[in-house]
C-alpha positions as CSV (number, residue, x, y, z in Angstrom):
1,X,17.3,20.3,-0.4
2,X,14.6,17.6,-0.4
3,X,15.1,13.6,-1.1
4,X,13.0,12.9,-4.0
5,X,11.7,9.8,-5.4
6,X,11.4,9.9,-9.1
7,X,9.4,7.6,-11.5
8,X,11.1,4.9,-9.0
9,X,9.9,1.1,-9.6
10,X,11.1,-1.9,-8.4
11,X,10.5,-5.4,-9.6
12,X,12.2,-8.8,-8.9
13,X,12.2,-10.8,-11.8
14,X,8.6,-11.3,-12.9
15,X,7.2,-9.9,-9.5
16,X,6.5,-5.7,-9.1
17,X,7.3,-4.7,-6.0
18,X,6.1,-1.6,-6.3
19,X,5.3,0.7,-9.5
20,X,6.5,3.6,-10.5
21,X,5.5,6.4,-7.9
22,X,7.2,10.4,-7.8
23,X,7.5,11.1,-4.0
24,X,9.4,14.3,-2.7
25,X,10.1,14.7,1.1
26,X,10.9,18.4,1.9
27,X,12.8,20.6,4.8
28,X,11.0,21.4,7.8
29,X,8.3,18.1,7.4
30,X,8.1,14.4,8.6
31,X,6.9,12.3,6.2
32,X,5.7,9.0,6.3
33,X,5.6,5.9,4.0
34,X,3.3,3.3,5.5
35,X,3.8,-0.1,3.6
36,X,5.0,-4.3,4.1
37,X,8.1,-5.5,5.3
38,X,8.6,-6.8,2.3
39,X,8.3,-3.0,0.4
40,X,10.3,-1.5,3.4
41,X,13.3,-3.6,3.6
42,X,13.9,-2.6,-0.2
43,X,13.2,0.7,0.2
44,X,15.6,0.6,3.3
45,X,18.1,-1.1,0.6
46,X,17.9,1.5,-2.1
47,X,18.6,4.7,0.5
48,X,21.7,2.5,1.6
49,X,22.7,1.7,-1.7
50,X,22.2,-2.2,-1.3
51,X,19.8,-2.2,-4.2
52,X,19.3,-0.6,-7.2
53,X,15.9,0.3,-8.7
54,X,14.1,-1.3,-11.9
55,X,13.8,2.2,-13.2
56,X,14.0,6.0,-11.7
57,X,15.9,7.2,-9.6
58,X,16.6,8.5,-6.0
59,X,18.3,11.9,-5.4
60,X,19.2,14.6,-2.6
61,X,18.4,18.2,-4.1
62,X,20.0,17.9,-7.6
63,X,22.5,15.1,-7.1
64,X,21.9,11.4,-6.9
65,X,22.4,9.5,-3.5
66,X,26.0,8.1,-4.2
67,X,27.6,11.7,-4.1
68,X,25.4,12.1,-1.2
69,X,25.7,9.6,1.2
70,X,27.3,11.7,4.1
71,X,24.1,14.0,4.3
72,X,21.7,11.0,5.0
73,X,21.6,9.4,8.6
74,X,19.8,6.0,9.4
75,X,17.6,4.8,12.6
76,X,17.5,0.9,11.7
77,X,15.0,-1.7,13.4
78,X,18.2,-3.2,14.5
79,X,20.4,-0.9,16.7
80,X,23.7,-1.9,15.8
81,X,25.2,-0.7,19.3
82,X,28.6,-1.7,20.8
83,X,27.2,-3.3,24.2
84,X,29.9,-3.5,26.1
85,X,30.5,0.7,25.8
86,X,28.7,3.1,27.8
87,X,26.3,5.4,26.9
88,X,28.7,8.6,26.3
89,X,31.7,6.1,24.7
90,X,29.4,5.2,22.7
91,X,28.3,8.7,21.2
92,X,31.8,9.5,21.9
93,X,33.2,7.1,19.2
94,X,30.1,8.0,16.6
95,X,31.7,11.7,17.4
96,X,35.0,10.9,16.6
97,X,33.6,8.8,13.1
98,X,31.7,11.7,11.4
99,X,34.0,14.9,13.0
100,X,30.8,16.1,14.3
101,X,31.0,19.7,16.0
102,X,27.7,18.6,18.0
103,X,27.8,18.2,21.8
104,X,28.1,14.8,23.7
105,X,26.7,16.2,26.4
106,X,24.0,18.4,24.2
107,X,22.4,14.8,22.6
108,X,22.5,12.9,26.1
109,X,20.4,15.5,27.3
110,X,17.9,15.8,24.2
111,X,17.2,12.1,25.1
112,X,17.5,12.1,28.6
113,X,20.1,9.7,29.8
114,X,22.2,12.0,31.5
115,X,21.7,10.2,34.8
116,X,23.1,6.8,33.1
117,X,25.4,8.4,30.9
118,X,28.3,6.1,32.4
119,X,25.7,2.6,32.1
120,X,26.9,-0.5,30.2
121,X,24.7,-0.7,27.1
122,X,24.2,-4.2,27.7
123,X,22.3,-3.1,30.9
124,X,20.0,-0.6,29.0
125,X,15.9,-1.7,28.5
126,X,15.3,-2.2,24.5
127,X,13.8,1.6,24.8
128,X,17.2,3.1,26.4
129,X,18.9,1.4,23.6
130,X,16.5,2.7,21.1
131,X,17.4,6.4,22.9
132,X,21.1,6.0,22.4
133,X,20.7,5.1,19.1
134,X,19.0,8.3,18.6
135,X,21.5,9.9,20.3
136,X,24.1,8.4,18.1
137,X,21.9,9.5,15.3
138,X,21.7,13.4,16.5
139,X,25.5,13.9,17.0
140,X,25.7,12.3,13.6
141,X,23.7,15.5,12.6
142,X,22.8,14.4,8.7
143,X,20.4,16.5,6.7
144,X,18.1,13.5,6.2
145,X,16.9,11.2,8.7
146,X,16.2,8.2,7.3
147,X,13.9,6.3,10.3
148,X,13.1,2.2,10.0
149,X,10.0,1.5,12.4
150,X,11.4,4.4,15.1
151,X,8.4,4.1,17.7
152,X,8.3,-0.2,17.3
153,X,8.0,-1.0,21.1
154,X,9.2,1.9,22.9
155,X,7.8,2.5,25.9
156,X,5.8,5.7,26.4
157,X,8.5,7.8,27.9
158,X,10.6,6.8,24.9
159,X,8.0,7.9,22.5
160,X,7.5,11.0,24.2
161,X,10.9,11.4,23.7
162,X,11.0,10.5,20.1
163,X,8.0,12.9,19.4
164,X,10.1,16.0,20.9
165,X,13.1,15.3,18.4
166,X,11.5,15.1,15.2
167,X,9.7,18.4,16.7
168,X,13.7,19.8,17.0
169,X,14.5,18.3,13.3
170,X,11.3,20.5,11.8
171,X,12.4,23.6,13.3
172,X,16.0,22.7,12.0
173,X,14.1,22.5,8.3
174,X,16.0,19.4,8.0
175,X,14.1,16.2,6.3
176,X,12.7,12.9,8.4
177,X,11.7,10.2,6.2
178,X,10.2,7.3,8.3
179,X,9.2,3.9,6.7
180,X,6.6,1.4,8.9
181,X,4.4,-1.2,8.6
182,X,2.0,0.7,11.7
183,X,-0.2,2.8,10.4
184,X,-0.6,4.6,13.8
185,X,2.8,5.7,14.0
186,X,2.6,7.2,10.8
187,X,0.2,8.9,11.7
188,X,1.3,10.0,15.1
189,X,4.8,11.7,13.9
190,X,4.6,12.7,10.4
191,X,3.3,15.3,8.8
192,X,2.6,13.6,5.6
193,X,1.7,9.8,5.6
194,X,1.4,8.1,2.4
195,X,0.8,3.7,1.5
196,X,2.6,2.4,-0.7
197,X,1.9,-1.1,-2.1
198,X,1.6,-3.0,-5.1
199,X,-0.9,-0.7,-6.8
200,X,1.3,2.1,-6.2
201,X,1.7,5.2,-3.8
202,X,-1.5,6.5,-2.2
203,X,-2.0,9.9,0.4
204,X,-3.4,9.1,4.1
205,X,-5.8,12.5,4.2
206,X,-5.0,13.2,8.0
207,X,-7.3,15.7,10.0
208,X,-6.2,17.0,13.8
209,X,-9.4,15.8,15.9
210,X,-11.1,18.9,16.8
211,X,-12.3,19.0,21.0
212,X,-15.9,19.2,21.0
213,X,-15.5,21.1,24.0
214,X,-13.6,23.9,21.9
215,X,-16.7,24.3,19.9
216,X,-19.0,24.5,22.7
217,X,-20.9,27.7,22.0
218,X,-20.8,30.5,24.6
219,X,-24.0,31.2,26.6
220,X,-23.9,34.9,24.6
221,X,-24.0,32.9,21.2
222,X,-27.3,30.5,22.9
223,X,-29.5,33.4,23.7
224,X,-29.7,35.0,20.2
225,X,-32.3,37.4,19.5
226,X,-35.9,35.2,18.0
227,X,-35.7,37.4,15.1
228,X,-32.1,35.6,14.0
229,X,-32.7,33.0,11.4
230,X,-30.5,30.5,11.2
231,X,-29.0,29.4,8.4
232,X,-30.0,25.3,6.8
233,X,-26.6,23.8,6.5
234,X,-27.0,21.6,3.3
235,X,-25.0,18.6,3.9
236,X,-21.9,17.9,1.4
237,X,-21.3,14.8,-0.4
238,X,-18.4,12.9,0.9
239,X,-16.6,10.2,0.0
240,X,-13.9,9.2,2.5
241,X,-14.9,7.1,5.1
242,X,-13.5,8.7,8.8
243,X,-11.5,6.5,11.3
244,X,-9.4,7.4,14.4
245,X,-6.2,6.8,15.4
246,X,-5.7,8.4,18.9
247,X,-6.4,12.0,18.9
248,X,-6.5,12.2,15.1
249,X,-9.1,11.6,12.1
250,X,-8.0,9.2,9.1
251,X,-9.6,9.5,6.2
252,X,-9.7,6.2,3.8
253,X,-10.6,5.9,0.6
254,X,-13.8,3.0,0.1
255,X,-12.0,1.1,-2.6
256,X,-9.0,1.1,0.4
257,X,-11.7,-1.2,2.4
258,X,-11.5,-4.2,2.6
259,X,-14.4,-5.4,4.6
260,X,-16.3,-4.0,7.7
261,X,-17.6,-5.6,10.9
262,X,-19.3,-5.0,13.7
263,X,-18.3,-6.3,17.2
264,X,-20.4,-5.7,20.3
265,X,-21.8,-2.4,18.6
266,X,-18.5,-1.1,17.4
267,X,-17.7,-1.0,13.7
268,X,-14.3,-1.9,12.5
269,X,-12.8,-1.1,9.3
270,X,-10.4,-3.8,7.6
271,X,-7.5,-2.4,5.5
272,X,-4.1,-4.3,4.4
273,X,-4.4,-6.5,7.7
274,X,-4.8,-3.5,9.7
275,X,-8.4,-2.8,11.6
276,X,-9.7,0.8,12.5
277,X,-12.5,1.6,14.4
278,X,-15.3,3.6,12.9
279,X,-17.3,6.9,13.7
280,X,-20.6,5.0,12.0
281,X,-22.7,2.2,12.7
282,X,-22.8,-1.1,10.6
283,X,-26.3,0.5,9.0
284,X,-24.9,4.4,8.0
285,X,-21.7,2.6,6.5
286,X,-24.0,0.0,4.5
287,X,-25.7,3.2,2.9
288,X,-22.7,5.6,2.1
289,X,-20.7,2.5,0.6
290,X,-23.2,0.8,-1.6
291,X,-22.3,3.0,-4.5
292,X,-18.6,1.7,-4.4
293,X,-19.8,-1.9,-4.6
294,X,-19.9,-3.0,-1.2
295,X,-22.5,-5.9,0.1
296,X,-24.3,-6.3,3.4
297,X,-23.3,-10.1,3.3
298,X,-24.8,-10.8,7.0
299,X,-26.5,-8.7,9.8
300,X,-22.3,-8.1,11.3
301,X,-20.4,-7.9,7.8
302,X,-20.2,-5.8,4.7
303,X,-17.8,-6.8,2.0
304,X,-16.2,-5.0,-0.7
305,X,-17.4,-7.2,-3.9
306,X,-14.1,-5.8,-5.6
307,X,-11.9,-7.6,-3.2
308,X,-14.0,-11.7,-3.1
309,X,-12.0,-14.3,-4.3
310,X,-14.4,-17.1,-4.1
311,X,-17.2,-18.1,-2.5
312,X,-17.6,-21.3,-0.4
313,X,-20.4,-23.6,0.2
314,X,-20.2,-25.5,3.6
315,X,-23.4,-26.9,3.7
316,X,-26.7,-26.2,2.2
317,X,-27.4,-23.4,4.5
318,X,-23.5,-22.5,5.2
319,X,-21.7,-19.8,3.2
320,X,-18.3,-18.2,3.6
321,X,-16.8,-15.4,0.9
322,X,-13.0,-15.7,0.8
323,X,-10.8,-12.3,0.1
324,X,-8.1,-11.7,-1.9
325,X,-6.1,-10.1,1.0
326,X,-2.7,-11.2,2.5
327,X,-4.8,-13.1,4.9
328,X,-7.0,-15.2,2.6
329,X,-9.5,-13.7,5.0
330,X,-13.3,-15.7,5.4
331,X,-16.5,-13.5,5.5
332,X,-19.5,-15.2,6.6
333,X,-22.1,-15.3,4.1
334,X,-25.6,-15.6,5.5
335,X,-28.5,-17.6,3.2
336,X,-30.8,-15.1,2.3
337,X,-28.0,-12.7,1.3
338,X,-26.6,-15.8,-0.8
339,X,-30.1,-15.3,-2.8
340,X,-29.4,-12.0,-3.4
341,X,-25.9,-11.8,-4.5
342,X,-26.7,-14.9,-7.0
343,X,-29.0,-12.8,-8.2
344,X,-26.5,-9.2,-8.3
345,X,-24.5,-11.5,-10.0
346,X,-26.6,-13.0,-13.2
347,X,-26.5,-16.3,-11.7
């Protein structure tokens, strides 16, 4: 059994929301969809049955979600927690609501509020409220864990935490479907992250950071024997640009980019709002990207051309680029390069 998206688009009146995109979420894997507010909050609609979709549909194995709905659990922004229970009444009284066979005692443990078991919600921290939620969502036990932002500011005990049970929910080959607007997160507890947006559903290529000092050769492999050639590694053409996120390697496409800068000798990639520190300097990145259209438009800024707007003339000598982004963002333009894009672009 796997949730599945199918041709699903969603428009509001004249506006696309998002096009039509085929999306399957399977047993044993986390995935991800990394997108706005505004994309999540209808997405969050349609699992719940709030909205419908322009076209498509939305199904659990073979059936659609209505003859479904008792498979599917949610972990909302919001808690929706009775404060003025405990922690066990209130996992008790979900219990009693879905006739689940799980163990009070079982979930308190898997999130580690045994010690406050008999606390007042009301006197929980916002991540001991997140945890009881979770709770509330474990004794549920659903075959599809629908979660809306689940790591938004938990603390790092509550993360940990969080991290653990989606390990338990693989091994149960059960299906975690988590929608947020943090591209770290998504790429912290999924499996699969994908961005979905106006232009449609993209892949995040993910790849585990390897230690370099796991590939540390051994002193045996240094002292080879001089007759031992050693093989030219020819280098491979590559077009994703690498960023990381904590311990991991993202890999964006160029045309994802929407401009680069460089800040005290770091260089930052700008996507959707979102900035990501770079492996390269300002100078390697101007060289792999010029083939995607991308300009050198002062000694700390490269532009994608694709995503400029307009371009604004302060003074004789001051330039700015404006970006079609959510941010109407401003790129200084230096003078010399306004020469030479007048020139790139027949004017």
């Amino acid at each position: 059994m796997s949730l599945q998206f199918i041709n699903a688009e969603k428009r509001i009146n004249d506006s696309v929301i998002f096009p039509s995109f085929d999306l399957s979420a399977e047993r044993g894997k986390v995935v991800a969809v990394y997108s706005s507010v505004n994309i999540r909050e209808q997405l969050i609609g349609l699992l719940v049955g709030k909205n419908k979709l322009s076209n498509g549909e939305i199904r659990i194995g073979e059936d659609d979600i209505p003859g479904n709905k008792h498979q599917i659990g949610f972990f909302f922004l919001n808690s929706g927690l009775y404060e003025r229970l405990s922690i066990v009444e209130m996992i008790q009284f979900t219990k009693s609501i879905y006739s689940s066979a799980i163990s009070v005692a079982e979930v308190i443990n898997s999130v580690q509020l045994g010690s406050k078991r008999n606390v007042k919600i009301k006197q929980l921290s916002y991540s001991e409220k997140k945890r009881v939620q979770l709770a509330c969502l474990l004794i549920q036990n659903p075959f599809i864990y629908i979660l809306e932002e689940p790591d938004q500011n938990l603390d790092l005990e509550t993360k940990r935490i969080l991290l653990t049970v989606l390990d338990e929910i693989r091994l149960q080959k059960k299906v975690v479907f988590i929608l947020t607007g943090n591209l770290e997160s998504a790429v912290n507890s999924s499996d699969e992250v994908w961005r979905l947006d106006e232009n449609g559903l993209h892949g995040v290529q993910i790849e585990e950071q390897i230690e370099a000092d796991n590939e540390m050769p051994s002193e045996e492999e240094i002292n080879v024997s001089n007759e031992q050639t050693v093989p030219v590694v020819q280098p491979v053409k590559f077009e994703k640009i690498p960023t990381k996120v904590n311990d991991k390697i993202v890999l964006f496409d160029p045309i994802e980019i929407d401009y680069i800068e460089s800040n005290e000798g770091q260089s930052f990639l700008h996507i959707k709002g979102e900035s990501f520190p770079s492996v390269f300097t300002l100078n390697d990145l101007e060289q792999r990207l010029l083939p995607f259209g991308f300009f050198r438009c002062h000694r700390s800024y490269i532009v994608n051309l694709q995503r400029v707007r307009e371009v604004i003339t302060w003074t004789r000598n001051s330039y700015s680029l404006v970006l079609e982004d959510a941010k109407k963002s401003s790129i200084p333009l230096s003078k010399t390069k306004m020469a030479e894009l007048k020139e790139m672009l027949g004017l």
